[in-house]
N, CA, C and O atoms as a GROMACS GRO file, in nm:
protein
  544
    1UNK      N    1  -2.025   0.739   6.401
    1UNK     CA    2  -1.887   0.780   6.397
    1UNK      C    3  -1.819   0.696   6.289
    1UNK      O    4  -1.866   0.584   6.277
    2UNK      N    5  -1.697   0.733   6.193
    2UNK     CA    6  -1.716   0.679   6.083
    2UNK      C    7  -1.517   0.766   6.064
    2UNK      O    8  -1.462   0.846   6.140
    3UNK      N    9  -1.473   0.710   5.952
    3UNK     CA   10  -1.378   0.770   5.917
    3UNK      C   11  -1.244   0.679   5.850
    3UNK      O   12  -1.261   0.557   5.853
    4UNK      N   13  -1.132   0.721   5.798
    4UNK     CA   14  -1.107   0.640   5.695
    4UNK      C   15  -0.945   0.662   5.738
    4UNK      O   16  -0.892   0.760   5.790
    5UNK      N   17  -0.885   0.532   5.699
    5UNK     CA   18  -0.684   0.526   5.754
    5UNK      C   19  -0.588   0.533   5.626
    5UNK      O   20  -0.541   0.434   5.569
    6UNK      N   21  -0.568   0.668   5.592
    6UNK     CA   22  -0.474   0.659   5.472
    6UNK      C   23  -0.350   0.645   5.452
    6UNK      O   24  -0.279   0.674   5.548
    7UNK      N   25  -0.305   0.615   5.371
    7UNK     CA   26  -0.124   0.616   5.345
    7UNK      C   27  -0.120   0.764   5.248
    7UNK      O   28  -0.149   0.810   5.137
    8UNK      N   29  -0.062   0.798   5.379
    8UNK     CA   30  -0.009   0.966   5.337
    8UNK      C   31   0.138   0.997   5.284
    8UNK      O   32   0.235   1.040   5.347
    9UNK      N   33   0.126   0.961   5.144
    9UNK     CA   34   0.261   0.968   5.060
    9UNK      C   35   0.321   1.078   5.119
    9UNK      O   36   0.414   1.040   5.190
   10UNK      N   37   0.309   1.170   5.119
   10UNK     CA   38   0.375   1.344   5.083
   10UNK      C   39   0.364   1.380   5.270
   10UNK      O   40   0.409   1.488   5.307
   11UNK      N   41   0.324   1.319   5.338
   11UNK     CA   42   0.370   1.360   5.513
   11UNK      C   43   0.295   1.450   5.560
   11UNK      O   44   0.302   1.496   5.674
   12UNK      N   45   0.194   1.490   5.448
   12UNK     CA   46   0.152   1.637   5.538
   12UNK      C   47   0.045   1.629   5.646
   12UNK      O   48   0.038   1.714   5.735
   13UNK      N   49  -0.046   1.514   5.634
   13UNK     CA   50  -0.153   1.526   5.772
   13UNK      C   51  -0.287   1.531   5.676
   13UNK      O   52  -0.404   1.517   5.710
   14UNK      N   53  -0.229   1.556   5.535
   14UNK     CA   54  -0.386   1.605   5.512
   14UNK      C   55  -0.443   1.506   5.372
   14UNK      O   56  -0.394   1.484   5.261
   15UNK      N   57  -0.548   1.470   5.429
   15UNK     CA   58  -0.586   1.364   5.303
   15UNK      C   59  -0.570   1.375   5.147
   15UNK      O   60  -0.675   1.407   5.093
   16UNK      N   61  -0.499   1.362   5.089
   16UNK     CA   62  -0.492   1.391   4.924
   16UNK      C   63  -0.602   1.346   4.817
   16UNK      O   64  -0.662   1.249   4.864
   17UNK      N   65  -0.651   1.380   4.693
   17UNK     CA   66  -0.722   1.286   4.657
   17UNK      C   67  -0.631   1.165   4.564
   17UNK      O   68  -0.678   1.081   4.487
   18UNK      N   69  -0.512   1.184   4.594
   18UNK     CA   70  -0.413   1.078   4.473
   18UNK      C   71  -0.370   0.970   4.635
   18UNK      O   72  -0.309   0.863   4.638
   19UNK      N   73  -0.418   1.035   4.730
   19UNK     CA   74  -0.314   0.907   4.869
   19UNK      C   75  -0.424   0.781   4.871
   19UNK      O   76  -0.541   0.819   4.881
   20UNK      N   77  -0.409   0.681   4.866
   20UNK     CA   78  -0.450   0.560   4.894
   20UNK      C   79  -0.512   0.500   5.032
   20UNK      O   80  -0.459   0.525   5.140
   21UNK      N   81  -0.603   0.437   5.023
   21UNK     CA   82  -0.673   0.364   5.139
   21UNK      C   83  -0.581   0.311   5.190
   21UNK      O   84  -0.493   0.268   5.115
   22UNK      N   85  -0.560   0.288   5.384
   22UNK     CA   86  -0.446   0.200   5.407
   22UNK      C   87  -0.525   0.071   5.522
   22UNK      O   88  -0.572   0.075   5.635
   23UNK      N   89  -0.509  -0.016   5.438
   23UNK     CA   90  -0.552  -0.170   5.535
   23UNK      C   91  -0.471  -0.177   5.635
   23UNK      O   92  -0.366  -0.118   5.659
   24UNK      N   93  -0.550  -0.286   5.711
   24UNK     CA   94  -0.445  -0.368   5.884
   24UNK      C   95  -0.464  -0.203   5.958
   24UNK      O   96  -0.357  -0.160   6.003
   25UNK      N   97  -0.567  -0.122   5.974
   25UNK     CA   98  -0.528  -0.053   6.106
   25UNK      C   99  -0.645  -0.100   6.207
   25UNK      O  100  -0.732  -0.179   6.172
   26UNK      N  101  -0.638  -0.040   6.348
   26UNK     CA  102  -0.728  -0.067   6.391
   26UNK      C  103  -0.785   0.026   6.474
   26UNK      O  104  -0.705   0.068   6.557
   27UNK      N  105  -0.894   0.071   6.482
   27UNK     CA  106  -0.950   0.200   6.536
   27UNK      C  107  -1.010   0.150   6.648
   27UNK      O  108  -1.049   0.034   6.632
   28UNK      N  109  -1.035   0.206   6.776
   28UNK     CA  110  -1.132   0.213   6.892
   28UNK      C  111  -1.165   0.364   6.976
   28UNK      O  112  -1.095   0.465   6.986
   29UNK      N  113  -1.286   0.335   7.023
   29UNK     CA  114  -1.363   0.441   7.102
   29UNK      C  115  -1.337   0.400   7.211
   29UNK      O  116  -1.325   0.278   7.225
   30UNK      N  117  -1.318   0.496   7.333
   30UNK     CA  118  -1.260   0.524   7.450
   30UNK      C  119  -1.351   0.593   7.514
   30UNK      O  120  -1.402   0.672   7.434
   31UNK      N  121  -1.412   0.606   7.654
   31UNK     CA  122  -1.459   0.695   7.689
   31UNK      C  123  -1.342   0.766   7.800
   31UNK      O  124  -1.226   0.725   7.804
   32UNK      N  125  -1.392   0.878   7.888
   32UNK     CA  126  -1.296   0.988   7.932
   32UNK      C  127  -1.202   0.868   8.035
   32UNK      O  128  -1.099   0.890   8.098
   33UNK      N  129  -1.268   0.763   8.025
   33UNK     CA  130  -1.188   0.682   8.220
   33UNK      C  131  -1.116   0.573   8.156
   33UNK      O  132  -1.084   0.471   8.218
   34UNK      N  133  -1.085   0.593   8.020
   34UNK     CA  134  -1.026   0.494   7.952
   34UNK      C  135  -1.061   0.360   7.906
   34UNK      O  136  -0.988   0.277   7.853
   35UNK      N  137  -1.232   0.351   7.947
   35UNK     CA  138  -1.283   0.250   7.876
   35UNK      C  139  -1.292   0.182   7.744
   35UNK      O  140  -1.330   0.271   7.668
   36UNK      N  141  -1.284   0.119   7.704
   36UNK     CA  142  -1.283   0.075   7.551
   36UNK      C  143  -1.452   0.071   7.526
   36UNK      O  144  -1.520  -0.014   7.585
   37UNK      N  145  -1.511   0.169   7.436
   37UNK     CA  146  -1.658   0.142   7.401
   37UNK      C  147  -1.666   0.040   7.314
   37UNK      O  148  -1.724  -0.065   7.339
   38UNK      N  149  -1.572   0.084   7.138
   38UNK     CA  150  -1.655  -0.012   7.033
   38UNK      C  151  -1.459  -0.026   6.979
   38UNK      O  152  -1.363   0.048   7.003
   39UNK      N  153  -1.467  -0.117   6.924
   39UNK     CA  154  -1.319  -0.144   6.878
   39UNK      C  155  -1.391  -0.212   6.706
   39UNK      O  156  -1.494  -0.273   6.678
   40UNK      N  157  -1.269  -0.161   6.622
   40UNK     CA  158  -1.318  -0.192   6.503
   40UNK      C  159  -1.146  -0.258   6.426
   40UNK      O  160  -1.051  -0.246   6.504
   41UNK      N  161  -1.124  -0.299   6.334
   41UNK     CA  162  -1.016  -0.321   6.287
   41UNK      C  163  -0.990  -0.512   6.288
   41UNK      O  164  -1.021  -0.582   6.385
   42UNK      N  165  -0.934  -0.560   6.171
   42UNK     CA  166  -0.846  -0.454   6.094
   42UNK      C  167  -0.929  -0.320   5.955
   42UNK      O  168  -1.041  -0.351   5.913
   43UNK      N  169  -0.881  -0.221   5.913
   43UNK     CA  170  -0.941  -0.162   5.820
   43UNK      C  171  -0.919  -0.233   5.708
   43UNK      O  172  -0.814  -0.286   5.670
   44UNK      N  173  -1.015  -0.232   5.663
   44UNK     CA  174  -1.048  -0.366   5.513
   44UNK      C  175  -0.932  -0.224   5.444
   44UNK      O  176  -0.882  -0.128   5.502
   45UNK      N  177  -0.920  -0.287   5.246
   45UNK     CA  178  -0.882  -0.216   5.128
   45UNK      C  179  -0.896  -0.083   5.131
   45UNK      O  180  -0.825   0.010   5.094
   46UNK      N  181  -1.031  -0.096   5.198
   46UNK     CA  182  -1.063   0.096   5.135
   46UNK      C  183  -1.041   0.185   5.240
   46UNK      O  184  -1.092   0.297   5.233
   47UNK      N  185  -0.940   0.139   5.382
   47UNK     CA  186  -0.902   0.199   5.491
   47UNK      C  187  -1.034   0.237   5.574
   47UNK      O  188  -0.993   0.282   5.681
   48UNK      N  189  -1.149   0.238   5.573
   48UNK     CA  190  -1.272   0.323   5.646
   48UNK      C  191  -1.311   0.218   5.759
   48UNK      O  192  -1.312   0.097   5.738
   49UNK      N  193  -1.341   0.272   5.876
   49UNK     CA  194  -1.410   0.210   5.978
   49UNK      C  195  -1.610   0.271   5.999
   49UNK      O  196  -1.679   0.348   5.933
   50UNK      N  197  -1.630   0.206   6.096
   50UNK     CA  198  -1.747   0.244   6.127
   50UNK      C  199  -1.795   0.225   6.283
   50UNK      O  200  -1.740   0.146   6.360
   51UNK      N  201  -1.898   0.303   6.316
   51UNK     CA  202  -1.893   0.278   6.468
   51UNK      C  203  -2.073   0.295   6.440
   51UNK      O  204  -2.096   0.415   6.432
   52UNK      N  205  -2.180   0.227   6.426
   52UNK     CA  206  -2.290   0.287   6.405
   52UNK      C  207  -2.359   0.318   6.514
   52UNK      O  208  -2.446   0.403   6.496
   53UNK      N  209  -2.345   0.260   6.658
   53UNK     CA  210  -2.414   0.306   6.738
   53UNK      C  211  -2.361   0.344   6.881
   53UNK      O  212  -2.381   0.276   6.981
   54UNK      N  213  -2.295   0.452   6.877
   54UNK     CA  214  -2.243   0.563   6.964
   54UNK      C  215  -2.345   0.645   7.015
   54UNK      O  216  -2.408   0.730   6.952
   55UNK      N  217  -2.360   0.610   7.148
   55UNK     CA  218  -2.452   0.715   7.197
   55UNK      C  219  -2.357   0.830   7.271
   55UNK      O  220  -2.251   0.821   7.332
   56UNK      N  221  -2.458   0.961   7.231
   56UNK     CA  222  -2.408   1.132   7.278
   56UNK      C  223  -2.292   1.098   7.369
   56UNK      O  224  -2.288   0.992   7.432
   57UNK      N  225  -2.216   1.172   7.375
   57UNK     CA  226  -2.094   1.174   7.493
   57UNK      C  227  -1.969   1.219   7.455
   57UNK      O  228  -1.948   1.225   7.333
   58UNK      N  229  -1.884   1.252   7.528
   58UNK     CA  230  -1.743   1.265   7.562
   58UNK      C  231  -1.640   1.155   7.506
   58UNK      O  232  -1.648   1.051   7.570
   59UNK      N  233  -1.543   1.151   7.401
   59UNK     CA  234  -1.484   1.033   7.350
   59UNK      C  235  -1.335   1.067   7.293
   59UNK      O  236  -1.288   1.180   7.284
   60UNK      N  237  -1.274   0.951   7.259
   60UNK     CA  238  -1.129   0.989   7.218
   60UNK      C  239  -1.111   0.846   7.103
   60UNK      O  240  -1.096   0.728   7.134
   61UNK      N  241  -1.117   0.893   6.995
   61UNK     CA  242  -1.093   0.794   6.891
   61UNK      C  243  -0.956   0.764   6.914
   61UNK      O  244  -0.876   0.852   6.945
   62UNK      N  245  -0.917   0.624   6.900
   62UNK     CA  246  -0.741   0.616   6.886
   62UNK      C  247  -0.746   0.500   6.816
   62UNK      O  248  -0.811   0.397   6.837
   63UNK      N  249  -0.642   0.538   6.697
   63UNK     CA  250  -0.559   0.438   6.616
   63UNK      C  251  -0.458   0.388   6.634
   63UNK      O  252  -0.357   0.450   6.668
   64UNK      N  253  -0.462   0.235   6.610
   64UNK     CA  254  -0.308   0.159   6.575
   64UNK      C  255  -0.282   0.144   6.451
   64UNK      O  256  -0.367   0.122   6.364
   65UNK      N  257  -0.148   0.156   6.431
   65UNK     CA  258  -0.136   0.182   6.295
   65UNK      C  259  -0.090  -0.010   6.209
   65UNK      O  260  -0.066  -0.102   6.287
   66UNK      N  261  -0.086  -0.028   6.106
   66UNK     CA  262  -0.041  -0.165   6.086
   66UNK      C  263   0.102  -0.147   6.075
   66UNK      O  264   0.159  -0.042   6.045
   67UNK      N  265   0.158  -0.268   6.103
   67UNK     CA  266   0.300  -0.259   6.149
   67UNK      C  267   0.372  -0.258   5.987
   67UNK      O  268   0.328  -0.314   5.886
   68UNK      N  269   0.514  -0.164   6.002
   68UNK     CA  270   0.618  -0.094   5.948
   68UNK      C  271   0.547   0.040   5.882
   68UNK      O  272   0.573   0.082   5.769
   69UNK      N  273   0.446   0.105   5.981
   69UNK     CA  274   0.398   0.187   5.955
   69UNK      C  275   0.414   0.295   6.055
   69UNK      O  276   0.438   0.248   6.166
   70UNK      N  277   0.408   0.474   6.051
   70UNK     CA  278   0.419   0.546   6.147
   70UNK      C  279   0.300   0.617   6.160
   70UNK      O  280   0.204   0.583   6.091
   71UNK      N  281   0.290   0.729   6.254
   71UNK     CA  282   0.166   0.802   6.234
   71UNK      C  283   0.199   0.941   6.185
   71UNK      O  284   0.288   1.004   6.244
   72UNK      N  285   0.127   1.004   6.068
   72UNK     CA  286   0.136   1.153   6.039
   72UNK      C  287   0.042   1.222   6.095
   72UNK      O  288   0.052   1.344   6.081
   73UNK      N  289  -0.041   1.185   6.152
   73UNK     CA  290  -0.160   1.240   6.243
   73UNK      C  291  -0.157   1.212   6.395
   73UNK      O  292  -0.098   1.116   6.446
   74UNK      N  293  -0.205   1.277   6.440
   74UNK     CA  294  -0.242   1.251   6.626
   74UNK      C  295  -0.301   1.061   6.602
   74UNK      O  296  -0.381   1.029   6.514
   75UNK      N  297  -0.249   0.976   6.686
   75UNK     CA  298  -0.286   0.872   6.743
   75UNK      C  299  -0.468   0.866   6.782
   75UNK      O  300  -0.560   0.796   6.739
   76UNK      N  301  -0.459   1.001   6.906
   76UNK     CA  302  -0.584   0.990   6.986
   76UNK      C  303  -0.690   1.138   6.943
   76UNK      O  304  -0.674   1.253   6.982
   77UNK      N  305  -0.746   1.110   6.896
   77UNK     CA  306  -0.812   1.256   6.897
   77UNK      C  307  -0.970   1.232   7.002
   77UNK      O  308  -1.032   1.128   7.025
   78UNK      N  309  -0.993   1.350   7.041
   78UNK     CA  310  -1.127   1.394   7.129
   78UNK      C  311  -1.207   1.436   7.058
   78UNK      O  312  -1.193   1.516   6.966
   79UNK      N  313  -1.319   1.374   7.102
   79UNK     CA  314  -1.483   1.413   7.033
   79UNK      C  315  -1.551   1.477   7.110
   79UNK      O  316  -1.505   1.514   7.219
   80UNK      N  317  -1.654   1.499   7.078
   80UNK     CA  318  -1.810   1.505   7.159
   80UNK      C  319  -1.910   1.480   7.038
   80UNK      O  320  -1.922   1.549   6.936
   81UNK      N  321  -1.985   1.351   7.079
   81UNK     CA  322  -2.048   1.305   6.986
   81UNK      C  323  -2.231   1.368   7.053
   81UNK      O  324  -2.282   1.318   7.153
   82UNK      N  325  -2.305   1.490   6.965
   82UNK     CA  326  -2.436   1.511   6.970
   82UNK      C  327  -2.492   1.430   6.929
   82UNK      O  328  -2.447   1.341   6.856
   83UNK      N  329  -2.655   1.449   6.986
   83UNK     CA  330  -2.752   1.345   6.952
   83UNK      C  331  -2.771   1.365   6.791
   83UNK      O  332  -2.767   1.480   6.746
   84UNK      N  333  -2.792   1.245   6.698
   84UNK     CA  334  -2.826   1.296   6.619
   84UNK      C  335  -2.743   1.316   6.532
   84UNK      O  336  -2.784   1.348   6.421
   85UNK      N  337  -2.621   1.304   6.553
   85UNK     CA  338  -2.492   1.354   6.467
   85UNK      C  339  -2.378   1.261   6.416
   85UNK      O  340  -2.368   1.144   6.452
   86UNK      N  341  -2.312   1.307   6.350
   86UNK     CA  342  -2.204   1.192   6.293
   86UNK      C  343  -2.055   1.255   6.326
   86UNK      O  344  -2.036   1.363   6.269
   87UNK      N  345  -1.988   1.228   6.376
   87UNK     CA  346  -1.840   1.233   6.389
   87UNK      C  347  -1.728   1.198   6.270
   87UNK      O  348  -1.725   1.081   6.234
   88UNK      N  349  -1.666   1.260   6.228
   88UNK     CA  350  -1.573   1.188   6.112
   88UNK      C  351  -1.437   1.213   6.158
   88UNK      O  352  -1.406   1.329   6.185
   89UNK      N  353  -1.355   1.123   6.170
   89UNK     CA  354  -1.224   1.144   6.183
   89UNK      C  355  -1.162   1.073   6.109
   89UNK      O  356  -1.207   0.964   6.074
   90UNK      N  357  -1.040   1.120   6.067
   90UNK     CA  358  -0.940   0.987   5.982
   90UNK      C  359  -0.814   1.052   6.000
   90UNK      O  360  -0.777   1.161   6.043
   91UNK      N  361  -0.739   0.910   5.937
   91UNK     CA  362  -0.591   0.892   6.071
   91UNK      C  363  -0.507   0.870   5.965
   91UNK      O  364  -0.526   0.771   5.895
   92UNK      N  365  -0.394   0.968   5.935
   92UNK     CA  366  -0.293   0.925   5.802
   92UNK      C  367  -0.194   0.876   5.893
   92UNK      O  368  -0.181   0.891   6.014
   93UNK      N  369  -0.105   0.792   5.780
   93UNK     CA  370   0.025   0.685   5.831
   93UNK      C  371   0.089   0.665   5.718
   93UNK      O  372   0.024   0.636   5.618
   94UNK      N  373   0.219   0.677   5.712
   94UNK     CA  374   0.328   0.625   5.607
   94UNK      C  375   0.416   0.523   5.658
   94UNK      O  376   0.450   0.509   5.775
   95UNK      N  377   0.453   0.448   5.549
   95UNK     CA  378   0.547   0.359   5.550
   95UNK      C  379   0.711   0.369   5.639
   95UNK      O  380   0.784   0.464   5.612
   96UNK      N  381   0.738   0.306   5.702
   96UNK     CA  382   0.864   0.337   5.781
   96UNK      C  383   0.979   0.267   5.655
   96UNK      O  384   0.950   0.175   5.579
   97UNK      N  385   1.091   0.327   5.659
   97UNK     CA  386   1.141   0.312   5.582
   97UNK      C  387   1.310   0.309   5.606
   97UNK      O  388   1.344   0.414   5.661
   98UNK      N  389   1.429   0.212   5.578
   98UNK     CA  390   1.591   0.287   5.675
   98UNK      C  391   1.650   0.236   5.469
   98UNK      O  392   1.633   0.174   5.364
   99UNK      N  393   1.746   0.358   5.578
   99UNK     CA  394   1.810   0.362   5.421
   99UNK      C  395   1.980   0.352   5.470
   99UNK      O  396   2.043   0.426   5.544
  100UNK      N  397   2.027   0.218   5.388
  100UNK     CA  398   2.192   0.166   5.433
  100UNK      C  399   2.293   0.252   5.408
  100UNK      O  400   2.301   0.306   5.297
  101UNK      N  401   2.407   0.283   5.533
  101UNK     CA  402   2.454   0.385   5.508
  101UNK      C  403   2.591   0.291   5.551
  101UNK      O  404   2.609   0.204   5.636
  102UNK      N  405   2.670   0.347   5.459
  102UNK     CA  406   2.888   0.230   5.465
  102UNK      C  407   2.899   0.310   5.596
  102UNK      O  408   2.862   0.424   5.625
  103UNK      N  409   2.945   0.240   5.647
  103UNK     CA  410   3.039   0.284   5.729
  103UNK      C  411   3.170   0.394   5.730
  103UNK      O  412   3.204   0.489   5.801
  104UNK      N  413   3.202   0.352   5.660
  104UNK     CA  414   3.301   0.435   5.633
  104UNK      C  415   3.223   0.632   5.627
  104UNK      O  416   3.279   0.740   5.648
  105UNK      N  417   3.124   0.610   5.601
  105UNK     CA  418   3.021   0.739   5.559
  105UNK      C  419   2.998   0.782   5.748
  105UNK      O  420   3.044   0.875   5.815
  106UNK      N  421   2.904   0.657   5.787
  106UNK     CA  422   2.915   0.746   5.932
  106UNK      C  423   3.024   0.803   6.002
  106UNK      O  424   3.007   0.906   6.068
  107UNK      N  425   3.195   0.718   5.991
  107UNK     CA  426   3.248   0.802   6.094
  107UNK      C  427   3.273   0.903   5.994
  107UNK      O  428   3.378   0.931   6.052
  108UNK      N  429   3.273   0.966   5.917
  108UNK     CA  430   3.248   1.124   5.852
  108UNK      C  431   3.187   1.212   5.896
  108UNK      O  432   3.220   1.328   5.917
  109UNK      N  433   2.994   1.105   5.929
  109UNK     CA  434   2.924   1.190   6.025
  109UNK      C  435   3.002   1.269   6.127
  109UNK      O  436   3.042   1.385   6.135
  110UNK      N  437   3.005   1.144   6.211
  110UNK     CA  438   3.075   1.173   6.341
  110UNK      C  439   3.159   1.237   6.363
  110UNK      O  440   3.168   1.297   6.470
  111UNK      N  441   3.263   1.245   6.251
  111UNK     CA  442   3.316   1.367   6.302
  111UNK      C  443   3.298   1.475   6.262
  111UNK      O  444   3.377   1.557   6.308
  112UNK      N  445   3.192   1.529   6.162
  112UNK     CA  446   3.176   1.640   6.117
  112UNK      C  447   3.077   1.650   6.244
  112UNK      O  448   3.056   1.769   6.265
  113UNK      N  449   3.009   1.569   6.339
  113UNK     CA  450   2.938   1.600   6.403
  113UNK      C  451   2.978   1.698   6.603
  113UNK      O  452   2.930   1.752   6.703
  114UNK      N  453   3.146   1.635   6.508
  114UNK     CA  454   3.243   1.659   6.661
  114UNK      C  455   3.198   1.560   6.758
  114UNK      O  456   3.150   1.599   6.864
  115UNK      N  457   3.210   1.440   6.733
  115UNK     CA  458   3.142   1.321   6.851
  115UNK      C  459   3.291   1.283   6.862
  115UNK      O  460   3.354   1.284   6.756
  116UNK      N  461   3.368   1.245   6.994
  116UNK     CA  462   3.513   1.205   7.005
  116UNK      C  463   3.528   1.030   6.954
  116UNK      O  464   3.462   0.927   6.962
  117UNK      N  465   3.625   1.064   6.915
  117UNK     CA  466   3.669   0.903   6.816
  117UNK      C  467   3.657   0.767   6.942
  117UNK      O  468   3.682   0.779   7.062
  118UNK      N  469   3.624   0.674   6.888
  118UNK     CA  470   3.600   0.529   6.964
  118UNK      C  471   3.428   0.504   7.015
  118UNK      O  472   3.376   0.419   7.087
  119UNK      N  473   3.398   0.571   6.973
  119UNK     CA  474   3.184   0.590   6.991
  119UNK      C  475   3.211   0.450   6.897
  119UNK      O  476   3.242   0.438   6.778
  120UNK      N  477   3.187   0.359   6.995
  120UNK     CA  478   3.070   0.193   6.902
  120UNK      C  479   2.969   0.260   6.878
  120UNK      O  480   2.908   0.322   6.966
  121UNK      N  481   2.936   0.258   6.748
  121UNK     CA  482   2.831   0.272   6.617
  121UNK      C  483   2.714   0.125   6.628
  121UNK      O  484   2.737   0.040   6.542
  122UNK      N  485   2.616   0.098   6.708
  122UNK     CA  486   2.520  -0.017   6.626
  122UNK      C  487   2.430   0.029   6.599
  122UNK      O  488   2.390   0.138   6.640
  123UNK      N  489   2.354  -0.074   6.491
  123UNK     CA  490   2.223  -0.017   6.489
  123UNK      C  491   2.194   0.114   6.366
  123UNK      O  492   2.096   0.129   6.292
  124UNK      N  493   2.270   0.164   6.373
  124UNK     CA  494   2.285   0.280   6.268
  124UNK      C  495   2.210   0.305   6.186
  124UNK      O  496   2.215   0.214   6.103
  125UNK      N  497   2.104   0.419   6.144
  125UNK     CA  498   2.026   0.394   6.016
  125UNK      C  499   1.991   0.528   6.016
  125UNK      O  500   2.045   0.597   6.104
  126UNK      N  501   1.920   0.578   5.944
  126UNK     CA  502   1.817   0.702   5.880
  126UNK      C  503   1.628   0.685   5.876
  126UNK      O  504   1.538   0.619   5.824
  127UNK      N  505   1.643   0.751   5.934
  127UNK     CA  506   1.437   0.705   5.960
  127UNK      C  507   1.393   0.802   5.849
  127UNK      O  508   1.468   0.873   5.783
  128UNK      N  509   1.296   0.796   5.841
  128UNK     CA  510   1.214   0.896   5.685
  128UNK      C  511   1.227   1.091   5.734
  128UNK      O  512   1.197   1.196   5.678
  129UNK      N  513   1.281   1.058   5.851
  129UNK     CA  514   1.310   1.207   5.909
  129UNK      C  515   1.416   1.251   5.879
  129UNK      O  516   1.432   1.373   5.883
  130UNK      N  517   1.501   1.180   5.845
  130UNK     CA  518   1.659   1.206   5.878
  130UNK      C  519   1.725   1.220   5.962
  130UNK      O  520   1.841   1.261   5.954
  131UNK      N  521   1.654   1.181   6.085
  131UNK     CA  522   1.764   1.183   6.183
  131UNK      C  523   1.861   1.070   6.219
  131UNK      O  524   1.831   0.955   6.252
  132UNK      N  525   1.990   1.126   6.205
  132UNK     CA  526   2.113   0.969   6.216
  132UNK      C  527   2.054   0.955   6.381
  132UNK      O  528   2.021   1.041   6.463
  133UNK      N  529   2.059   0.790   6.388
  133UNK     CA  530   2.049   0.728   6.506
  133UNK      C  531   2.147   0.636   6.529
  133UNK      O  532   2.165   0.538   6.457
  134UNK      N  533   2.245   0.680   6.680
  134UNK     CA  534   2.372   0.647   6.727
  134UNK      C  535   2.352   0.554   6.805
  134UNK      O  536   2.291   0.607   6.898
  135UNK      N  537   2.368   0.428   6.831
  135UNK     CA  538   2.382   0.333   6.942
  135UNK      C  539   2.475   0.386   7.019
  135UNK      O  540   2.559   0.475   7.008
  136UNK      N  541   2.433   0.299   7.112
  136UNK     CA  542   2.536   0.309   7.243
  136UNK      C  543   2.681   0.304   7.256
  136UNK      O  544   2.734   0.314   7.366
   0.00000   0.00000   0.00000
């Protein structure tokens, strides 16, 4: 079982040949009862792990991603590893990223959002999604 942790510029899920190897993740094998089989990580430069001796069975690869990082792919994916066979999975992740917004700009939001005046604002930022996030 074998497979590689990229930094997925463009978000889409799907490996590019211009996206880059991504170091610091850490991969492990699971069996169905939540056992930990083989744990690998951190992923060196060239993002790839390895698992060489997986015997046949029922499994769920899951990645951690290295920190200020998100996931563009499923976390956990399910296998079934045949005799004889090789498994490949790989796990894209981009950079988390907030982008500073005046104040004066959010209560604009807010009220173009129709939120009633006196909402305490903390915390405030833009995630790579765009979604405004309102404190309490």
């Amino acid at each position: 079982m074998a497979g590689i942790v990229w930094n997925d510029a463009n978000l889409d899920g799907v490996l590019d040949l211009d996206e880059a190897p991504l170091a610091g993740a850490f991969v492990k094998i699971v069996d169905l009862l939540g056992n930990v089989i083989h744990q690998f990580g951190p992923t060196g430069g060239d993002g790839r792990y390895l698992f060489p001796d997986v015997l046949p069975g029922d499994y769920n690869v899951v990645r951690t991603n290295p920190a200020g990082y998100f996931s563009t792919t499923p976390d956990e994916v399910p296998i079934t590893l045949l005799p004889r066979s090789l498994a490949l999975v790989d796990f894209g992740a981009a950079r988390l990223w907030r982008l500073y917004m005046p104040f004066s700009y959010i209560i604009k939001l807010q009220k173009a959002a129709g939120l009633p005046d006196g909402i305490r604002l903390e915390g405030t930022w833009l995630s790579r999604t765009d979604h405004l996030q309102l404190g309490k």
